[in-house]
C-alpha positions in Angstrom: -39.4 -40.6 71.9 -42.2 -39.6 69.4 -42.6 -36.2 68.7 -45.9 -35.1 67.2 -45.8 -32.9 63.8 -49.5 -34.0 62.7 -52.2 -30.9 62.3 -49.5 -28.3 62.8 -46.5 -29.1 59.8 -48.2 -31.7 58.4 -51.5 -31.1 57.3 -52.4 -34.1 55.0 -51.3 -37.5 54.2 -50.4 -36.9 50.5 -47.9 -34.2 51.8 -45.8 -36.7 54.1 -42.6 -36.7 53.3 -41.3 -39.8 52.1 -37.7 -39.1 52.9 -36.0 -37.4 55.4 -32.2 -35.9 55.2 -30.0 -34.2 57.8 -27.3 -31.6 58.0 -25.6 -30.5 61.1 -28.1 -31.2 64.2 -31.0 -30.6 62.2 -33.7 -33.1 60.4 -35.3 -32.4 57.4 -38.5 -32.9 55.6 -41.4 -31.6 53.8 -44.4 -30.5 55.4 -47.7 -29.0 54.8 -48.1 -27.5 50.8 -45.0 -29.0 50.2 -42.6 -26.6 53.0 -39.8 -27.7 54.2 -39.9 -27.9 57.5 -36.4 -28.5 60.1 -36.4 -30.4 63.2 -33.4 -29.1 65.7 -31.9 -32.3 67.1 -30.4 -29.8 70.4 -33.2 -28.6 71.0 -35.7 -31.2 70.0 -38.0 -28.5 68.2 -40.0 -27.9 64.8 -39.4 -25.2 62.2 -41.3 -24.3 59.3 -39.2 -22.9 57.1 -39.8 -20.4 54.0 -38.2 -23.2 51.7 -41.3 -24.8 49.2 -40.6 -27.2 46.8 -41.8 -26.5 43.6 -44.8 -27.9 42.3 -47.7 -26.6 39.1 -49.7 -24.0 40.7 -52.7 -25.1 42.4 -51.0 -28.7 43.3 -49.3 -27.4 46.5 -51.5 -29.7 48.5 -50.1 -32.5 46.6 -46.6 -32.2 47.0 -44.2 -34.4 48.8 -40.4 -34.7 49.2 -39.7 -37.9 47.1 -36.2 -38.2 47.3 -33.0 -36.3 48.3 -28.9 -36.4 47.5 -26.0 -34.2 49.3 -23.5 -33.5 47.3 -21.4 -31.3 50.1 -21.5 -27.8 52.1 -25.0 -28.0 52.8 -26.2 -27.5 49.5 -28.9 -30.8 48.4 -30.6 -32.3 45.0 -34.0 -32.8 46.0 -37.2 -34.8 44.0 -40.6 -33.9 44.2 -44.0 -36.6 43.8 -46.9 -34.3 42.9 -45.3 -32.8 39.7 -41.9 -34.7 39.1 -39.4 -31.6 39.9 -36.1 -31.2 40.5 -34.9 -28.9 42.8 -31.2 -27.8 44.6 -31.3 -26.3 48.1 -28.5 -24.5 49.4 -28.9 -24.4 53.0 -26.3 -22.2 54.2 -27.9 -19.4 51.4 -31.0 -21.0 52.5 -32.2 -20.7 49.0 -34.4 -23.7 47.2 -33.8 -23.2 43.3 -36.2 -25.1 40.9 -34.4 -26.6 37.8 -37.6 -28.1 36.0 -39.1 -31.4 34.9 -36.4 -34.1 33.9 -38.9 -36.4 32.2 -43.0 -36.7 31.5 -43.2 -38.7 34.4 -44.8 -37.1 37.7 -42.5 -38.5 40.2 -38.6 -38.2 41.0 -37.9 -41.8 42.9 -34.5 -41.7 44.3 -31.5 -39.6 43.7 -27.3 -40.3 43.7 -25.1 -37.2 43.2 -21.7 -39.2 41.6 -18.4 -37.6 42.7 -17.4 -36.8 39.4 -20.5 -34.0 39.8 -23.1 -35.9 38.0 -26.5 -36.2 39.9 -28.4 -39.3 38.5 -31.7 -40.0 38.8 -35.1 -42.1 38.6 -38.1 -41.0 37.1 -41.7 -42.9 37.3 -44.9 -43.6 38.4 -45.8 -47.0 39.6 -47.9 -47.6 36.7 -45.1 -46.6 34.6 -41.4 -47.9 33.2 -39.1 -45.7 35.6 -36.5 -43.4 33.2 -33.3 -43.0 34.9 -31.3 -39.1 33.7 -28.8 -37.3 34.7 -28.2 -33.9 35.3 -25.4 -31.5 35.6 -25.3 -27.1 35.9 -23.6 -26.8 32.7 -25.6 -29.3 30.6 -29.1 -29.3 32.1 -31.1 -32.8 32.3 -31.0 -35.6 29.9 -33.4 -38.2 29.7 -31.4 -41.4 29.5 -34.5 -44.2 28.8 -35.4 -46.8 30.6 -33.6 -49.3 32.7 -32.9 -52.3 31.0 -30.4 -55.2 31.8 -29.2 -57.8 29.3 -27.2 -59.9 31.1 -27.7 -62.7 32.0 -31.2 -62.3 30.0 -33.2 -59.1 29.4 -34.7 -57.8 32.0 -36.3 -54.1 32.0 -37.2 -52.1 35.5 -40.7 -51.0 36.2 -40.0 -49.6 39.4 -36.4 -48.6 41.5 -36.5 -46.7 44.4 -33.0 -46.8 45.7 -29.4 -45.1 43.9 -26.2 -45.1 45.6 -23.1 -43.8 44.0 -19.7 -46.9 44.5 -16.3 -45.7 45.1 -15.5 -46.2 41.3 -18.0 -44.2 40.5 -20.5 -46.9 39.6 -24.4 -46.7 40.4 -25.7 -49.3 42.4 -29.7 -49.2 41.5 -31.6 -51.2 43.5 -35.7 -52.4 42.1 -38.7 -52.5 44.0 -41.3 -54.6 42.6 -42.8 -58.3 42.8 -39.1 -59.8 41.4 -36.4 -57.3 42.6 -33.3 -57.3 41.4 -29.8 -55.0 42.1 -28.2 -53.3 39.2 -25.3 -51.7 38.4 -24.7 -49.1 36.4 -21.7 -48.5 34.5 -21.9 -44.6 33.5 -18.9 -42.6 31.9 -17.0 -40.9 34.4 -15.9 -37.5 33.9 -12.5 -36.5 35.2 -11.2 -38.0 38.4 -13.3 -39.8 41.0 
């Protein structure tokens, strides 16, 4: 079945989300000036929510759900396009708290919340060198530079769009461009996995 969400929730094409997530029966994505909006799975209905993701003023029109990581009880890591922003939603508080800018670039690409509690990420335009980082509550972002490989001959990443956390706690990164590769990434652990 298609269900239509054009004119009412989503307003413009540069606010389509680009991902979607779920929790419980319900879909969700962003919307119009960068809302969040729900789709109930029982009921097969659309609901704007009061959740925005956060974006420089007067670029709300610009704003789009890049990329999004659970990391349990209903509570998400989400990346924004329009300004590059990091964001955790709680959606049993339903509260959306902004935690800043993890890098220059203007674009969070994909997300992978590791089960020692470490949320990694990828930063970048198109144009640019994607910067992966990390983030956790009690140190705040770090920019860890760009992705390069040197086995078995240097290779650097322009653009990855995919993270997913391995059992050992490994980061599988996967590229999207003209030659893509997969990568893995090795980071230290903290405590047990």
């Amino acid at each position: 079945r298609v269900f239509p969400c054009f004119k009412r929730y989503i307003v413009r094409r540069a606010n389509l989300s680009e991902v979607l997530f779920a929790y419980g029966d319900t879909i969700y994505f962003s919307g119009r000036l960068g809302y969040l909006t729900a789709f109930r799975t029982d009921t097969e209905h659309f609901e704007e929510t009061l959740l925005k993701l956060p974006c420089g003023a007067g670029r709300e029109y610009l704003n789009t759900l890049t990329a999004a990581a659970p990391c349990g009880d209903g509570t998400f890591y989400l990346g924004t396009g329009a300004d590059g922003l990091l964001a955790r939603l709680d959606l049993n508080a339903e509260r959306l708290i902004p935690l800043g800018k993890p890098g220059i670039e203007n674009r969070i690409r994909a997300l992978c919340f590791n089960r020692d509690g470490v949320l990694w990420g990828i930063s970048g335009l198109d144009a640019d060198v994607c910067h992966l980082f990390r983030y956790t509550p009690e140190e705040g972002m770090t920019d860890e530079g760009i992705l390069r490989a040197r086995m078995p001959k240097t290779w650097i990443v322009h653009r990855a769009d995919v993270m997913l956390a391995g059992s050992d706690g490994e980061i599988f990164i996967g590229e999207n461009d003209d030659i893509a590769h997969l990568l893995v990434y090795l980071p230290p652990v903290r405590g047990k996995i």
